[in-house]
N, C-alpha and C positions, 0 to 999 in steps of 0.2 A: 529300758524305759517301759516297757511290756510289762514286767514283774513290780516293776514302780506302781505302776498305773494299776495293776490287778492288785494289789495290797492296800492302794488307796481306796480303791471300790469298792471292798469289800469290808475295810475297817469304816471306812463313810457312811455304807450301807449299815451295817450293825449300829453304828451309835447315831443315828439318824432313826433307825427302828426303836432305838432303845430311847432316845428324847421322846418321842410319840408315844409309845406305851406308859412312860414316867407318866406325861402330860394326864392323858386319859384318864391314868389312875387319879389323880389329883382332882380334875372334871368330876369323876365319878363320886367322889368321896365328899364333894360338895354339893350332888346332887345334881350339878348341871347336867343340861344333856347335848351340849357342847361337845364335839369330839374333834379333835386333829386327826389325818391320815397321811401317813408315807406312800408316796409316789415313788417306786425307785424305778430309778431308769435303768433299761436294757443296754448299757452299752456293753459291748463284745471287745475281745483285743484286736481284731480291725480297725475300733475306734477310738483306738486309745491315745494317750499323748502321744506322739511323732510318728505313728504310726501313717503308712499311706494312704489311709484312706478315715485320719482322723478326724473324728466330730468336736474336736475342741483346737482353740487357739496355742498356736505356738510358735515357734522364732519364721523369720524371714531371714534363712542361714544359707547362699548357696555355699557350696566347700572353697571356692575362693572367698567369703566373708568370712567362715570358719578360720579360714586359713591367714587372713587379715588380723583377726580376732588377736592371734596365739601370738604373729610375727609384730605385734603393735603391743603386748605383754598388757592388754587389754584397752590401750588408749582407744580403737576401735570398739564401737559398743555391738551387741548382736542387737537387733529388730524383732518385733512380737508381727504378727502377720494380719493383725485387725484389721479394721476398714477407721478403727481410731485414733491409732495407733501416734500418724504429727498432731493432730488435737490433743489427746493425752500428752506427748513428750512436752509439747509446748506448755501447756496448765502444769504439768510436772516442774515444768524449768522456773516458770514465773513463780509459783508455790517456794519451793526451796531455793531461793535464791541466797549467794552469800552474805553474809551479815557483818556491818563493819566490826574491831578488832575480833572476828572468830577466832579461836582458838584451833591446833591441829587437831586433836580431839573432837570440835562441834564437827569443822570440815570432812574428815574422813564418815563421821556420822552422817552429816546433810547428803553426801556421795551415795553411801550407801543406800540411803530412804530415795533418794533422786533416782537410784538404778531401780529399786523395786517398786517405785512409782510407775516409772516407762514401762517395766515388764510386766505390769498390774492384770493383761488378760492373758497372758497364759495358764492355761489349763482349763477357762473358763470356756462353755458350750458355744460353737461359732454357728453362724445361721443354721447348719446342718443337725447338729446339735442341741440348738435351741428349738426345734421342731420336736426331736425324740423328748426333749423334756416335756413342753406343750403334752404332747399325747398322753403321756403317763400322769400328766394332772387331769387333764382331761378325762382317760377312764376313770380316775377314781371320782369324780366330779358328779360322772354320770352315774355311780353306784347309789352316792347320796343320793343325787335326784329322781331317782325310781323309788324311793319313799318318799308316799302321798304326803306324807305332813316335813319334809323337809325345811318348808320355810316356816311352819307355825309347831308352836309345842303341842305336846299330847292334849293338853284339856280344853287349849281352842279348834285344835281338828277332830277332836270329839263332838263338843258342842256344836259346831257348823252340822257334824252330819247330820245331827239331830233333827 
């Protein structure tokens, strides 16, 4: 999960770098002076998915649900570890409900969208996580607002100094 998770970061990082730069070029080329900034966050493989001391959502697995899981050939479902976790399953269930004559084909489909419904915040930053994001918007936040003219353009923070 470690090697998962560091190829994710780093592939997410790079084309998250890389929309941003696009962006800007296109800002620039029309003259705005508009700019998007990447924030990336510092996670480390400490906090990575199922890691012990991970900053992101993921299963509510003790090794006997594991083990439920396998011995039940999946009738057992695993659990995401959210604080939303029966709110979501329940708006999941009510959403995908079955549809009279469904065909075997919709059903297996509607299953599948119903399970990746429930499992909707895994991987996603949990409070801990959601803090290190914060931060990292945050300093670049404060980069922009250390230019005096942040919130007006060039020719009206000129004219004011006047």
């Amino acid at each position: 999960m470690a090697i998962i998770s560091a190829a994710w970061y780093g592939a997410s990082n790079e084309a998250l770098a890389s929309a941003v730069a696009k962006t800007n070029a296109q800002l620039a080329a029309t003259g705005s002076r508009q700019r998007a900034l990447f924030a990336k966050i510092p996670f480390s493989a400490e906090h990575a998915f199922a890691a012990r001391n991970s900053q992101l959502w993921g299963f509510d697995a003790s090794f006997l649900r594991k083990l439920l899981v396998v011995l039940s050939l999946g009738k057992v479902d695993l659990r995401t570890n959210d604080e939303i976790r029966s709110l979501r399953a329940s708006m999941c269930s009510d959403f995908f409900k079955p549809v009279p004559d469904e065909t075997d084909d919709r059903k297996r489909v509607r299953k599948e969208q119903l399970t990746t419904c429930r499992l909707a915040a895994i991987g996603h930053p949990n409070r801990k996580g959601a803090v290190v994001y914060a931060e990292a918007i945050k300093e670049q936040m404060q980069t922009v607002m250390r230019d005096p003219g942040w919130l007006r353009s060039a020719a009206i923070a000129g004219a004011s100094a006047q």
